[in-house]
N, C-alpha and C positions, 0 to 999 in steps of 0.2 A: 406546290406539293412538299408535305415534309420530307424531312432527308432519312428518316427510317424507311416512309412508304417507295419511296425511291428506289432504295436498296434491296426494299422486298417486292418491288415489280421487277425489277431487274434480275434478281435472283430468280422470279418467278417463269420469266423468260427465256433463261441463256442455261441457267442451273452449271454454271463456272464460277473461278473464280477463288480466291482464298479470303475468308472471312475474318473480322476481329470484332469480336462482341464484346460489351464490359459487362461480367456476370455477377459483381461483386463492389463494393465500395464502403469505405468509411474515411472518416476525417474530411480533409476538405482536396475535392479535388477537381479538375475544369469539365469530367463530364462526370453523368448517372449511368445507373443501372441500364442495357438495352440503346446504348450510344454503339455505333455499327460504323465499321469501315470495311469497304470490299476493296480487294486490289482485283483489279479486272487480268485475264491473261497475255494481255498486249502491254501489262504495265501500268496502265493508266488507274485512278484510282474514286472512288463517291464516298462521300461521307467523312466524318473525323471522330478519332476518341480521346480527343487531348490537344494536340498540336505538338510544338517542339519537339527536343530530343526524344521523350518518348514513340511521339507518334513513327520516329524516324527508325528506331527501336523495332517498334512493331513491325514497320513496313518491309525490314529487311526478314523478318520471319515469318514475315506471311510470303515472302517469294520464298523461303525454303519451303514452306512447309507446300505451296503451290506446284513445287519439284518431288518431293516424296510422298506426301499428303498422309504425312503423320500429323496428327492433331494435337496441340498441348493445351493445358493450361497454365499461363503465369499470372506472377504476381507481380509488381510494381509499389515499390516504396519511394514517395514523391518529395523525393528530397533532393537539395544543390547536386551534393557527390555523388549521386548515385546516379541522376537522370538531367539533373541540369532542373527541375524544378521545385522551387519551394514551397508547394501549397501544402505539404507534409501529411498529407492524404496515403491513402494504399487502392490500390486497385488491384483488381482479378477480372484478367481476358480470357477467352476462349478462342481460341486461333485453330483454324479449322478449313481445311479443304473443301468445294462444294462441288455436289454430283448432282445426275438426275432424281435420286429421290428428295436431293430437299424441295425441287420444282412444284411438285402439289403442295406441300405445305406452306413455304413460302407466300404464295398463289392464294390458299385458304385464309392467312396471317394479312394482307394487303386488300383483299376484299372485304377482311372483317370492319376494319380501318376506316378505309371508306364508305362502307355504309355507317362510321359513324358508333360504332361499337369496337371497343376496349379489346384486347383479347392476349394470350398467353401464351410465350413460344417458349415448349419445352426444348431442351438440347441434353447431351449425354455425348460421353465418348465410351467407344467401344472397347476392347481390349487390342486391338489393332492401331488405336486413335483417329477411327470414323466418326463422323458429326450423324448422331442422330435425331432426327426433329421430328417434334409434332405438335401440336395447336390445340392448348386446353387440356386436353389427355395425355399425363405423363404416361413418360416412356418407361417400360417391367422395371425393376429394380435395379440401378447400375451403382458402380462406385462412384461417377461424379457424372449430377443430375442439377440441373439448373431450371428455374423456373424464371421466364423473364416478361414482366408486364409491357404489354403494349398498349398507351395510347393513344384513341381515336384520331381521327386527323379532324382539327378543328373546324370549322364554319364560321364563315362570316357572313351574314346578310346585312349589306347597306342597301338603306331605305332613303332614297334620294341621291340623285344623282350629280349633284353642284359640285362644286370646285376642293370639297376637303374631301368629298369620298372619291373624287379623278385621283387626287391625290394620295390617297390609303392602299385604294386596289392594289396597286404593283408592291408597295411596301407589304402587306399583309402576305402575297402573294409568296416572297423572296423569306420570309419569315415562318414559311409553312401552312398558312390558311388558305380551307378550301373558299373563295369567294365567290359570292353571291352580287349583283346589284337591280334593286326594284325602281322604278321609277314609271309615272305615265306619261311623262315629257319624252315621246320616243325619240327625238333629234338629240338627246346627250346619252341616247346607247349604243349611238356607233361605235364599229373598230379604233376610230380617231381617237375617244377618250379612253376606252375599255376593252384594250387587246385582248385576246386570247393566253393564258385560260380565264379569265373571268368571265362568269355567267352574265350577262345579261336577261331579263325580265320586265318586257312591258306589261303594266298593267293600265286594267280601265279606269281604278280610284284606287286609292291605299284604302280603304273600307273594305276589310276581308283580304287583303294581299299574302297575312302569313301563314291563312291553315294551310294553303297549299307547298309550303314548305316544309321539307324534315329539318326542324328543330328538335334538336335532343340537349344534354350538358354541356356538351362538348363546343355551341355552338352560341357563339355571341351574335347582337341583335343591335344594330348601330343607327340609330333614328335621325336622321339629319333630311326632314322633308323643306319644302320651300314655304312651309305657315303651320301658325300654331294649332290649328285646329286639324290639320292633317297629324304631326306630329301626337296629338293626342291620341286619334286612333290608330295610330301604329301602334303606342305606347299602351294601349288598353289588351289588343291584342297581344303584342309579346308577353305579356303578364301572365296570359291566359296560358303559356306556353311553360317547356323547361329549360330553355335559352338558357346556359351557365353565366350570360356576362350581355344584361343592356345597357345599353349607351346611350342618352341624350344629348344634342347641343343645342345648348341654350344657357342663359344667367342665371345666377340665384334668384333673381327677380321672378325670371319665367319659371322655375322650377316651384317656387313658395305658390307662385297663381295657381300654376298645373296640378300640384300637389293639392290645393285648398281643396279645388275644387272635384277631383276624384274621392277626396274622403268623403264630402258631401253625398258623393253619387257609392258610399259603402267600402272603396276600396281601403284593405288596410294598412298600418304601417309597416308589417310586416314587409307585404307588397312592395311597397314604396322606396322600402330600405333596398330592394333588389337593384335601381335605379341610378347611374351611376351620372349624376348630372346637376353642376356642368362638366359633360363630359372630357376623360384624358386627364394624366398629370399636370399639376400645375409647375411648371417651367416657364412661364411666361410665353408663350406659343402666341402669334399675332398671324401669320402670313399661313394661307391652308395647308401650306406642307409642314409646315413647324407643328399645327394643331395634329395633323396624322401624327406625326410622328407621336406626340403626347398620347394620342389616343389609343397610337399600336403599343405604348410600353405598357400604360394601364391594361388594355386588354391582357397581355404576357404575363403582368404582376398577377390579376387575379387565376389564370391559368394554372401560374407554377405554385399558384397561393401566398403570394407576397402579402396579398394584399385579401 
């Protein structure tokens, strides 16, 4: 689960708590726009908006403001003497008490999420320094109104169940994707390989396996079957799809064959370009958990748009 959706099931839950949202940023700095940290009322704390002395910063002002539940806005200039960090960026938080009304919204903002759709959490503070929220539809006119984009929580669907996607699931997982895994080999979807939460999906053939999936942008398509003829029609299907980020593993060898031979059958290069294969950074990755790991930064690169 990502560490936003998290924080906004939680909120959605308990509706406690003192908030710290970054509603603001330029220059260079360790988080974005919509980076959340809650201090829970026991102390305890989810999420980060920085780390170090800042976050430490912060932390003692969300217990004040968690006792009065006046609400500020600051700013932070991310420099040695000021804060202890040099990335010489500026941020603007919203520190902010949480009651029962943020509970619906919240609530609204964590299911938009998961179904997989983007969505917009307005905030304002009041003249008293109440946190006002709402999803999509700004709040009347205030003197300070913040608009903050939320993205979807991502998707993973591995297709095959061998030894680099045992290997991915948990990583992908700890990284924030919601995961998926298909395979018709039903002895490698037990608990053993693919704890909870990851989906498992037996299917009868990979021939038709992804209309029954919500694929949107949001959601990379990772083709690692056990032959190349299966791996073809995976690859036919996700095309068909709006999958943000497919994966193949295979060589340039199998990718030039694959490739000829799809153009033959009309598909175009446009297409083709979509196809990220052989899949994963090249770092020299040999042993199936070295290969995840190459696989889970490229997936991240094209995400945040590195790449």
């Amino acid at each position: 689960m990502s560490e936003a959706l998290q924080i906004l099931n939680e909120v959605a839950t308990t509706g406690s708590g003192a908030l710290a949202l970054i509603v603001e940023r330029s220059g260079s700095a360790p988080r974005g726009i919509g980076a959340m940290l809650l201090l829970r009322p026991d102390g305890s704390c989810s999420g980060t908006v920085g780390g170090g002395s800042l976050e430490q910063q912060i932390l003692e002002a969300l217990s004040r403001i968690e006792q009065d539940g006046h609400g500020v806005i600051r700013s932070f200039q991310l420099l040695p003497e000021q804060d202890g960090m040099p990335c010489g960026g500026r941020l603007t938080l919203l520190l902010a008490k949480l009651s029962a009304p943020a509970i619906p919204v919240f609530a609204a903002a964590a299911a938009s999420l998961e179904a997989g759709n983007g969505c917009t959490l307005q905030v304002c503070l009041d003249e008293s320094g109440q946190a006002c929220w709402s999803v999509d539809l700004p709040e009347p006119a205030a003197m300070q109104r913040y608009s903050i984009p939320l993205q979807p929580v991502p998707g993973l669907l591995i297709c095959g169940a061998g030894h680099i996607g045992q290997a991915l699931a948990p990583m992908a997982l700890i990284a924030g994707f919601k995961v998926t895994v298909l395979d018709d080999r039903t002895e490698l979807l037990g608990a053993d390989r693919f704890p909870a939460p990851v989906t498992t999906v037996a299917v009868a053939e990979f021939e038709h396996c992804l209309p029954c999936q919500q694929i949107t942008p949001a959601t990379a398509v990772l083709i690692m079957t056990y032959g190349h003829q299966y791996d073809r029609t995976v690859l036919e299907q996700a095309l068909a799809t709006q999958a943000g980020y497919i994966g193949m593993v295979g060589s340039k060898r199998k990718r030039s064959e694959l490739f000829s031979q799809l153009r033959a059958d009309g598909v175009s290069d446009a297409d083709l370009d979509r196809v990220h294969c052989p899949v994963g950074l090249a770092i020299g990755a040999q042993t199936p958990a070295e290969i995840a790991v190459s696989i889970l930064a490229e997936m991240i690169a094209v995400r945040r748009g590195k790449q």
